[in-house]
C-alpha positions in Angstrom: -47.0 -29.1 -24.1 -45.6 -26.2 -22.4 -41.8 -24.7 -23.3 -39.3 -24.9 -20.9 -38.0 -21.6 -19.6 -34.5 -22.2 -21.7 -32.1 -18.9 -22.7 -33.0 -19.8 -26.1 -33.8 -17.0 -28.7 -34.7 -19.1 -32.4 -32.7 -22.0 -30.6 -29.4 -19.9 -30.5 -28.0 -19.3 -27.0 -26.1 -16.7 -26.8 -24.8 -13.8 -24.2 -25.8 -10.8 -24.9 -23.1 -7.7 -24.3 -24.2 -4.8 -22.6 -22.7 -1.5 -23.0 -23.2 2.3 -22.1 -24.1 4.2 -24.8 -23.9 8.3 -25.3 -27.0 10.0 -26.5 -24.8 11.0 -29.2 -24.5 7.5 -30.3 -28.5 6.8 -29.4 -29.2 9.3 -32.2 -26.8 8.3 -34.8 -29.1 7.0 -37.5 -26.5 4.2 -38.8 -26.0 1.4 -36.4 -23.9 -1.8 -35.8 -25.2 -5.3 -36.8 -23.4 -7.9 -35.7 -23.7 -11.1 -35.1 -24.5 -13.1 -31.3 -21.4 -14.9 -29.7 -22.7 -18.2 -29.4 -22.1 -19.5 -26.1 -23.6 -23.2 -25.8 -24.7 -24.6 -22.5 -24.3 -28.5 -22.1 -26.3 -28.9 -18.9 -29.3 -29.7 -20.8 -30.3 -32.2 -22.4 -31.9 -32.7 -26.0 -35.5 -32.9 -24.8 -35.1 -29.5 -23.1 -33.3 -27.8 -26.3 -35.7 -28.9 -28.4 -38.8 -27.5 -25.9 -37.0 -24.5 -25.7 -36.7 -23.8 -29.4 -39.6 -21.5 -31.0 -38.2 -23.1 -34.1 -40.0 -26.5 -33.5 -42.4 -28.3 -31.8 -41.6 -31.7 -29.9 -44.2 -34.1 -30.8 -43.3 -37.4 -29.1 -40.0 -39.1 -27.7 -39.0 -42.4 -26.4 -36.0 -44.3 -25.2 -34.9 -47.7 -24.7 -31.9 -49.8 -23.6 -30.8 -52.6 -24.9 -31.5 -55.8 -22.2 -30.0 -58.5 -24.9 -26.5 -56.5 -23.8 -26.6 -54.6 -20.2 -22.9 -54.8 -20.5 -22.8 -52.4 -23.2 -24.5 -50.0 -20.9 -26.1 -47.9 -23.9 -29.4 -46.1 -24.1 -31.0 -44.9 -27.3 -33.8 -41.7 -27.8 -35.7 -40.6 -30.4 -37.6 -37.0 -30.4 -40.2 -36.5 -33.0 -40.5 -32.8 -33.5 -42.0 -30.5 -36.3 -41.7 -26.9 -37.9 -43.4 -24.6 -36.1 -46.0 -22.8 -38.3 -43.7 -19.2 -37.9 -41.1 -21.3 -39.5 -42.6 -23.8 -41.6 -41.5 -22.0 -45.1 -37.7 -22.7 -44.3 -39.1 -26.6 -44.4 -36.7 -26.8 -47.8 -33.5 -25.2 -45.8 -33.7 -27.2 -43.0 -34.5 -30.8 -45.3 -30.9 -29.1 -46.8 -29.2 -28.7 -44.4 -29.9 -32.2 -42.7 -29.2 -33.5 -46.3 -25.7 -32.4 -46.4 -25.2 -34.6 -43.7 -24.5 -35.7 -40.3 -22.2 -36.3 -37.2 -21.4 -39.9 -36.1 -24.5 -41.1 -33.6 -26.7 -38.5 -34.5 -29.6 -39.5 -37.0 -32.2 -36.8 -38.4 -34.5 -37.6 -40.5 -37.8 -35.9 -42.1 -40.8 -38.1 -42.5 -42.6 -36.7 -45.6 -45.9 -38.6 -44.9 -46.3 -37.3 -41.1 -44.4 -34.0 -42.2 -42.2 -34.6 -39.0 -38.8 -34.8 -38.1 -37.0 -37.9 -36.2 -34.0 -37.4 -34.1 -32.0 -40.5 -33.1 -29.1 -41.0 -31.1 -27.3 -42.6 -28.5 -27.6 -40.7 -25.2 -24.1 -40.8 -24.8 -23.8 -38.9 -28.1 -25.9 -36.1 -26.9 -23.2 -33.1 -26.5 -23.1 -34.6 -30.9 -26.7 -33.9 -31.0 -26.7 -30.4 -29.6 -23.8 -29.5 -31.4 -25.4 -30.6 -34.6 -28.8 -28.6 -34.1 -27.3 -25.8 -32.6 -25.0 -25.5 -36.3 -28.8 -26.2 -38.4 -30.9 -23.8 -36.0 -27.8 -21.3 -36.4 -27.8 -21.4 -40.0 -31.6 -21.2 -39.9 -31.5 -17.9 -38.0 -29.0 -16.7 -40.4 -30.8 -17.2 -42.9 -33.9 -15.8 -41.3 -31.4 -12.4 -40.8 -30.1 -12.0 -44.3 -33.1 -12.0 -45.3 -35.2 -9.4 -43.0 -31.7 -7.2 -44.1 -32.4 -7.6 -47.4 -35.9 -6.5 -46.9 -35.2 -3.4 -45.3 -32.4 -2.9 -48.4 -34.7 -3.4 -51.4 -37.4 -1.2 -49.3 -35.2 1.7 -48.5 -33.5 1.4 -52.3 -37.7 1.3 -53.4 -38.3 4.2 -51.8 -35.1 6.4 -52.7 -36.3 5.4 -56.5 -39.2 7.1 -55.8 -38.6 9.8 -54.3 -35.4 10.3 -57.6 -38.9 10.0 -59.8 -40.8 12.9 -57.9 -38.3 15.0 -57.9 -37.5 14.4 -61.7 -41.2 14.9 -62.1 -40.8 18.3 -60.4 -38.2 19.4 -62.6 -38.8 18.3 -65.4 -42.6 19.2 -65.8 
């Protein structure tokens, strides 16, 4: 199944700021980090947010209406989608987060047996349902962030130990 061409980056969308920078500020060694201004998009649909998320896969859908009441004019989807394999050891976050709990209309669900997520809602409810994974795939990403930062922390805080030892090494022998 190919991706659609969505502005998605992890699932987030967001609009990125350009600036002019001096060479001055090119060089400086510390830089900013801040976070993306999130800037959703309604004019897609859930299908297309999910294909467009390197996050997970879309395994199946389906959708029905209900003939028994045409009246009621409703139409109901489900998307069966799964980790990707980049993202599959934040299977625990995610199965959190969707544990904590869940708008009105919008049903997630992981299937432990097929290892697979099901997404159900009304297709009236859809600005619900990308609401709802935007906030999981956001926290997700965060997560993903904090801990890449922390990385680079413990490595540079490794190596400035070490380099303390040499030189006490030097000294000192």
């Amino acid at each position: 199944m190919e991706k659609a061409n969505v502005p998605f980056k992890i699932c987030l969308m967001s609009v990125q700021k350009t600036s002019v920078q001096t060479p001055s500020q090119e060089l400086f060694s510390f830089q900013k980090i801040s976070k993306r201004s999130e800037n959703p998009s309604q004019s897609i649909n859930a299908v297309e947010m999910i294909n467009g998320c390197e996050m997970v896969q879309l395994t199946g859908q389906g959708s029905f209406d209900f003939p028994n009441f045409p009246e009621a004019k409703k139409s109901f989807q489900v998307l069966y989608f799964k980790l990707s394999a980049d993202f599959e050891s934040l299977k625990g976050l995610f199965n959190g987060l969707i544990s904590i709990g869940q708008p009105k209309g919008v049903i997630l669900e992981f299937q432990k047996e097929l290892n697979t997520y099901t997404l159900k809602f009304y297709t009236a409810d859809e600005p619900s349902v990308f609401h709802y994974f935007s906030k999981i795939t956001k926290v997700v990403s965060e997560e993903i962030r904090f801990k890449k930062i922390l990385k680079k922390i413990i490595e540079n805080q490794k190596s400035f130990e070490a380099e303390g030892q040499l030189l006490r090494n030097e000294l000192f022998v």
